[in-house]
RODO-2510 file (C-alpha; in nm, 4 decimals, decimal comma):
residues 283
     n   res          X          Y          Z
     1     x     0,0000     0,0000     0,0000
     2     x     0,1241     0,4005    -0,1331
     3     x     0,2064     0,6732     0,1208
     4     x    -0,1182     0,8112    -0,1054
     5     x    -0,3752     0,5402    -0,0194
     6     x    -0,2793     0,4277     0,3358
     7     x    -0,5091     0,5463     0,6190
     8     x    -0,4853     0,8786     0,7918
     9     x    -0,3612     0,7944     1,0757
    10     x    -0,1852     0,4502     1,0661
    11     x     0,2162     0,4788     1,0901
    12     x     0,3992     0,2745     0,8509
    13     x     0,5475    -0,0497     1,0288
    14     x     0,8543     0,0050     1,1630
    15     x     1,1018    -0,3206     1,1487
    16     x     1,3412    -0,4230     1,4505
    17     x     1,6427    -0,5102     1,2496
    18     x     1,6846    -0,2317     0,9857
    19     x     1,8178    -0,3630     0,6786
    20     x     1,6388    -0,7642     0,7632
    21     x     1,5761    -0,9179     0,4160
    22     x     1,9277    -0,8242     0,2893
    23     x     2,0408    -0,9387     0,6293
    24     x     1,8134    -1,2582     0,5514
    25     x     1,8977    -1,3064     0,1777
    26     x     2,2761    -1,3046     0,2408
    27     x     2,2323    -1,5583     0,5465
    28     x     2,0403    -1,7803     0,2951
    29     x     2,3087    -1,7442     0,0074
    30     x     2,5770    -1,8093     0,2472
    31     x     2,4370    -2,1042     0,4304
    32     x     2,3243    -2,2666     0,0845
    33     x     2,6884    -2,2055    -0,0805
    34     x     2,8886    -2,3243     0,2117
    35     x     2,6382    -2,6001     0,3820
    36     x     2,3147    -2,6809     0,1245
    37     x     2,5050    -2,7490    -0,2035
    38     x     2,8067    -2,9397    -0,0471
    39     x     2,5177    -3,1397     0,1045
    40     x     2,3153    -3,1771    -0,1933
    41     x     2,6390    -3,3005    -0,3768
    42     x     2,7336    -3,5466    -0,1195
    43     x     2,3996    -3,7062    -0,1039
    44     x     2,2975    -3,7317    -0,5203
    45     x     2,6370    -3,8828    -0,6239
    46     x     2,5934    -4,2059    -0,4786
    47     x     2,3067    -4,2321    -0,6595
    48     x     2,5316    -4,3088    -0,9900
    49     x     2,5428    -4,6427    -0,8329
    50     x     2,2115    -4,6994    -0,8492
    51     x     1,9746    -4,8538    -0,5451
    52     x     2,1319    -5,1553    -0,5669
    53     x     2,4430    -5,0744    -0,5994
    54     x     2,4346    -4,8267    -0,3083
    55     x     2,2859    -5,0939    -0,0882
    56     x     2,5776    -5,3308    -0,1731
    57     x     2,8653    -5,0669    -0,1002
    58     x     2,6660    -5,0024     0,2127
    59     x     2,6286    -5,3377     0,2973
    60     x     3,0607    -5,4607     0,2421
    61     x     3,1533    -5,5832     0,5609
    62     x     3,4588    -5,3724     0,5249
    63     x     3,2527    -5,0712     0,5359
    64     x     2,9909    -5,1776     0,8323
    65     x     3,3208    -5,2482     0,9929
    66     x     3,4589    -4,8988     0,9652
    67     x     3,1289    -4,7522     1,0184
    68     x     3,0980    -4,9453     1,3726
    69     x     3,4369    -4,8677     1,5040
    70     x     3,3877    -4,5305     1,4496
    71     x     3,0302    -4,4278     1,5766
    72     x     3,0530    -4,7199     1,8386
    73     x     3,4311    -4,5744     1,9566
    74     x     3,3310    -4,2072     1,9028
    75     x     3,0225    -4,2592     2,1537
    76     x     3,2410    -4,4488     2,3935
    77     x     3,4998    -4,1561     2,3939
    78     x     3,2031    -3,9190     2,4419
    79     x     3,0800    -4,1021     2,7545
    80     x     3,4018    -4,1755     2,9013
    81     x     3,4732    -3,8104     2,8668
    82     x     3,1709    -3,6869     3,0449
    83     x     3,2586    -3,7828     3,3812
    84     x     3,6243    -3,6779     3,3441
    85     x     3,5572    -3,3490     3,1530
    86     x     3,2870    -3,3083     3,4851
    87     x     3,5951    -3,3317     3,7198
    88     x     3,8174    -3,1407     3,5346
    89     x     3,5325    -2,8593     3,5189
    90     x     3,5176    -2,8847     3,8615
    91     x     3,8986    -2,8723     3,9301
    92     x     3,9778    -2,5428     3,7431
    93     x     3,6368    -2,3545     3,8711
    94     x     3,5480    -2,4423     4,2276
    95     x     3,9456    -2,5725     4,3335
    96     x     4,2692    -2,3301     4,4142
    97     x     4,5703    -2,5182     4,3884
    98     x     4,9501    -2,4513     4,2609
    99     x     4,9279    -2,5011     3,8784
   100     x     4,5890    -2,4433     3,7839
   101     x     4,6390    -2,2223     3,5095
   102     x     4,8787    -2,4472     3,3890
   103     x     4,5746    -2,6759     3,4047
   104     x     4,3718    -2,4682     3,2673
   105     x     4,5873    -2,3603     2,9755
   106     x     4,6495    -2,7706     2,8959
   107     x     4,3080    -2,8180     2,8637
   108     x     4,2941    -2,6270     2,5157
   109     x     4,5506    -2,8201     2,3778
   110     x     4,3830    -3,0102     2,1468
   111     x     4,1916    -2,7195     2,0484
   112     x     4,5687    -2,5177     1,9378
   113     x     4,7333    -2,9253     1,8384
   114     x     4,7320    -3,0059     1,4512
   115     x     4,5622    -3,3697     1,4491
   116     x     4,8702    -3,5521     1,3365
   117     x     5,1302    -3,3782     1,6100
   118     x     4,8360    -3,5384     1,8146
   119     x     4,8359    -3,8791     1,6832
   120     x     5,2165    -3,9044     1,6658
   121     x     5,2535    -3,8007     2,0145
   122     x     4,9873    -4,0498     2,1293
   123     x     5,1356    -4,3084     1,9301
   124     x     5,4911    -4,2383     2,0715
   125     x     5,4058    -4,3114     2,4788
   126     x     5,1155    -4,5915     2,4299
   127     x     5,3192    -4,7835     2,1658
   128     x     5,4948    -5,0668     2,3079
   129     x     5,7957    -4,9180     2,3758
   130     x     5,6286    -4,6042     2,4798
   131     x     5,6452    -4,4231     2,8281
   132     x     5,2569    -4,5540     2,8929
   133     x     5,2542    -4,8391     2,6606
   134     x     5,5923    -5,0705     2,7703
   135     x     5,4461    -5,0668     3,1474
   136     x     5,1220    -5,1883     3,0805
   137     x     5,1890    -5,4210     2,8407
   138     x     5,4281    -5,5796     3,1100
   139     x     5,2288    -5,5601     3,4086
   140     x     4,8724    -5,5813     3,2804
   141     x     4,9423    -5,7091     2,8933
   142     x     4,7180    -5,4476     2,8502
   143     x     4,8111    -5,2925     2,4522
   144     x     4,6464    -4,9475     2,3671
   145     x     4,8689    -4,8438     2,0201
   146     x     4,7922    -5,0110     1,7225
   147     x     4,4670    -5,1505     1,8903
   148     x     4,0426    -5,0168     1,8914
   149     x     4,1665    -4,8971     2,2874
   150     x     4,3812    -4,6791     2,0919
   151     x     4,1724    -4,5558     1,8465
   152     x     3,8562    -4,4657     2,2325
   153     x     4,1738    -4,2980     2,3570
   154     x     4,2686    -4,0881     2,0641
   155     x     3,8933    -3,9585     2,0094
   156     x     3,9051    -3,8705     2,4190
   157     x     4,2123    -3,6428     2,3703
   158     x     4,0364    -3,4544     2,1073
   159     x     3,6627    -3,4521     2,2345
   160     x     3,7524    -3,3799     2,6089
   161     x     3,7977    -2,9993     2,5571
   162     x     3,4689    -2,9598     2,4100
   163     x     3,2728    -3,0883     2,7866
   164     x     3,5440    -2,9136     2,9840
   165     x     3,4520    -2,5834     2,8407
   166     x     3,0691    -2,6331     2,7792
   167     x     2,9983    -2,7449     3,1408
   168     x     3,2988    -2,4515     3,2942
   169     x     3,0867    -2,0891     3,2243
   170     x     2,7338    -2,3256     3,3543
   171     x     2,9200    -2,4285     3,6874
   172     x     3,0430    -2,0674     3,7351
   173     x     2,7594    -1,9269     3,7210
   174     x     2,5740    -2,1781     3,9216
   175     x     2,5210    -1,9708     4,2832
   176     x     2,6108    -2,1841     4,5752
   177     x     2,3590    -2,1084     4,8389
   178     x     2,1602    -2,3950     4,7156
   179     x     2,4615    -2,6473     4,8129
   180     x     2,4943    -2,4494     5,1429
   181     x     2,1205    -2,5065     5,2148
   182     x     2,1241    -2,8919     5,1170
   183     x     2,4189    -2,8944     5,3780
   184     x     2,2430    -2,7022     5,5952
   185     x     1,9224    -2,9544     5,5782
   186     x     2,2049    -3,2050     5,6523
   187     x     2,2847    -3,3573     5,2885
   188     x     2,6622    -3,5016     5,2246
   189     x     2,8577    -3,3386     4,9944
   190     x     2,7284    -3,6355     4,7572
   191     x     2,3832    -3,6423     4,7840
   192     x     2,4649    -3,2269     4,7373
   193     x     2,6087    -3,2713     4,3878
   194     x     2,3569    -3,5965     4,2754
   195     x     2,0714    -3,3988     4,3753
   196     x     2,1690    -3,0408     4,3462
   197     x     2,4882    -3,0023     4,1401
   198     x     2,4176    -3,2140     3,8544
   199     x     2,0764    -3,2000     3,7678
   200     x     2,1872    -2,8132     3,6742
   201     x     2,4682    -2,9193     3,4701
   202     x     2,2782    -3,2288     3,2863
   203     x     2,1786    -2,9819     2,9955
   204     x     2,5863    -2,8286     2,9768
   205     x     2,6748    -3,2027     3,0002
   206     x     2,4585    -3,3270     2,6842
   207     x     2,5681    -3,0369     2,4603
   208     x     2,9310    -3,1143     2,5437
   209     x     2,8292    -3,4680     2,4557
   210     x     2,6996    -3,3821     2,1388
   211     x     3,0019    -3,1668     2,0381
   212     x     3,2540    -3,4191     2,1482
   213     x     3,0409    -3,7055     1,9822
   214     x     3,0680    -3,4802     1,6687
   215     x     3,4272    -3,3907     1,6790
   216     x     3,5224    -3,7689     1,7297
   217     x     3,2983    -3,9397     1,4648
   218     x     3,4867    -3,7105     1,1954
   219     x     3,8167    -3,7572     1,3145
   220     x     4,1044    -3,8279     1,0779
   221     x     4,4291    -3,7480     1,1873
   222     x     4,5128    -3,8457     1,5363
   223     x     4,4004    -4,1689     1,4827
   224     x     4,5806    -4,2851     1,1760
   225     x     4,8648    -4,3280     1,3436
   226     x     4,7432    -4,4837     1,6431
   227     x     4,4882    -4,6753     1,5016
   228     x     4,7148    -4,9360     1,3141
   229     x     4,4856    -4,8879     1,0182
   230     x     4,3871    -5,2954     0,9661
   231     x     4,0915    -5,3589     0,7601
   232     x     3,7962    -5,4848     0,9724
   233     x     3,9711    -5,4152     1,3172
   234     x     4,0618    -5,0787     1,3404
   235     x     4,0195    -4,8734     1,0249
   236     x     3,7954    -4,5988     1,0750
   237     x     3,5140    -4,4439     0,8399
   238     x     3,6622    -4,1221     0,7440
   239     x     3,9998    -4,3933     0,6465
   240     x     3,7675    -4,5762     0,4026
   241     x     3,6540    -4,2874     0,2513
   242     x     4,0127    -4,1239     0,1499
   243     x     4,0896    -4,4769     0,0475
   244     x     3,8122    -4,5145    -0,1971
   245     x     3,9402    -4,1785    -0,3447
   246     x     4,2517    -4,2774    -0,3549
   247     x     4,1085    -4,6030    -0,5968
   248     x     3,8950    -4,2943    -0,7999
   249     x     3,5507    -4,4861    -0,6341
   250     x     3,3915    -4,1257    -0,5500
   251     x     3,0373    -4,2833    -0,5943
   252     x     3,1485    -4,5406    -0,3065
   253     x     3,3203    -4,2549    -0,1153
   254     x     3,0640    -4,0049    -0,1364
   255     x     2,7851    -4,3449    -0,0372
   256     x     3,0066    -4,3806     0,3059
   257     x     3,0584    -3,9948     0,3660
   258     x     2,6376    -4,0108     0,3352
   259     x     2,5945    -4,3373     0,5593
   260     x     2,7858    -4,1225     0,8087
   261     x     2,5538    -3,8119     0,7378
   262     x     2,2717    -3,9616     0,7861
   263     x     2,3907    -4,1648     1,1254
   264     x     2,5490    -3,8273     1,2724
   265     x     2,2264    -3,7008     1,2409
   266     x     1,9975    -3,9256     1,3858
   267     x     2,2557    -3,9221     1,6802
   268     x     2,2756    -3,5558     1,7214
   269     x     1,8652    -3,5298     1,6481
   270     x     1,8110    -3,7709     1,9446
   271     x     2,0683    -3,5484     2,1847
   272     x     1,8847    -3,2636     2,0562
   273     x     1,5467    -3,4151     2,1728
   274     x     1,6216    -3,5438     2,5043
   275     x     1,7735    -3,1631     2,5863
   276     x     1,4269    -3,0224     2,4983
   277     x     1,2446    -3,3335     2,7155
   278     x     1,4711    -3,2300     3,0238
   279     x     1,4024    -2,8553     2,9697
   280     x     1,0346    -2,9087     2,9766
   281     x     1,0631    -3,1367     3,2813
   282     x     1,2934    -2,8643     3,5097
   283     x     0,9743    -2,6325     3,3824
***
């Protein structure tokens, strides 16, 4: 409607965000050009293959192999992180003790680390020979380089940051007069943080789940070297897939890069679900 035929009276709408559809069309552009179309790609060029023929690259054993080692060891890492990211958390904001920035500075390591200095140095104290590796191999036979245990450990150095940090800024902020009252009522310090402490954090905790869960199921270059690399035992996904291009099989790559898609994303849907559930329960 013209200036000349609105109502007397009635003040043109005034917008919030000056300058919103341009705002909104470059958004779109940008998140279609560096997300949408990569996407799109990834998910019509196994279809050269044809149904079938995606079905049996899905189906190799090789591949269901690689696929299970590394969803099954990225979720492992992810939970054995989330009671030792809690602890660290809990070391560097509620604890004063002599080297805690040093603490806190280490914690960002893999964060600042290129993958591979990662892997090598992993690789270097858990092999047999290694600082970590040549003690435990004689006391408990216990082998971690070379092995799946290596593979776990290597996705827990680089998905640990990601809890540490989520859950830090929540438990800083979280006031303490309601652990001073549940001592007060006479709680231990342990029915304090089951009943008090974490129920706060369980949101922080899930996120940093989800992120390290995502950084591990991706990750390439600290575990190459640790891994061992053996078809069937400890050759990850994200292996196969640089193997298959390697062999100039980017149908069969692009099918596993989309099997892992898809997987990530029921995984990461499901986090994303049970975060609303528990926000609608603390309601």
């Amino acid at each position: 409607m013209s200036a000349s035929t609105r109502p007397a009276g009635r003040a043109a709408p005034v917008r919030a965000i000056p300058g919103f559809p341009a705002t909104l069309a470059i958004t779109l552009l940008w998140l279609g050009t560096i997300v949408l179309i990569p996407l799109a790609a990834l998910a019509l060029r196994p279809l050269e293959l044809g149904p079938a023929g995606l079905l049996a690259s899905l189906a190799d054993e090789r591949v269901l192999a690689a696929l299970r080692l590394s969803f099954g060891g990225a979720l492992l890492a992810a939970l054995l992180n989330l009671p030792l990211g809690l602890l660290l958390a809990w070391a560097v904001v509620r604890l004063r003790f002599p080297g805690r920035g040093v603490l806190d500075a280490a914690l960002d390591l893999p964060f600042a680390l290129p993958t591979a200095v990662a892997g090598i140095a992993l690789t270097a104290v858990t092999a047999p020979n290694g600082w970590i590796g040549a003690p435990l191999e004689a006391i408990f036979g216990w082998k971690i380089a070379f092995t799946r245990a290596g593979v776990v450990l290597a996705l827990m150095f680089v998905g640990l940051p990601f809890i540490v940090r989520t859950v830090e800024p929540v438990l800083r902020d979280m006031a303490a007069e309601a652990e001073e009252a549940a001592a007060t009522l006479g709680a231990t310090r342990a029915q304090t943080v089951m009943r008090v402490v974490l129920p706060g954090l369980l949101p922080a905790l899930l996120t940093g789940f989800a992120l390290a869960f995502a950084r591990a199921v991706g990750e390439y270059g600290s575990v190459i070297f640790i891994a061992g690399n053996l078809p069937m035992l400890t050759e990850i996904a994200p292996l196969l897939i640089v193997i298959r291009l390697e062999q100039f099989d980017y149908a069969g790559a692009a099918a596993v890069g989309l099997a892992m898609l898809i997987l990530s994303f029921v995984v990461l849907l499901a986090i994303e679900l049970l975060q609303r559930r528990l926000r609608r329960g603390r309601r």
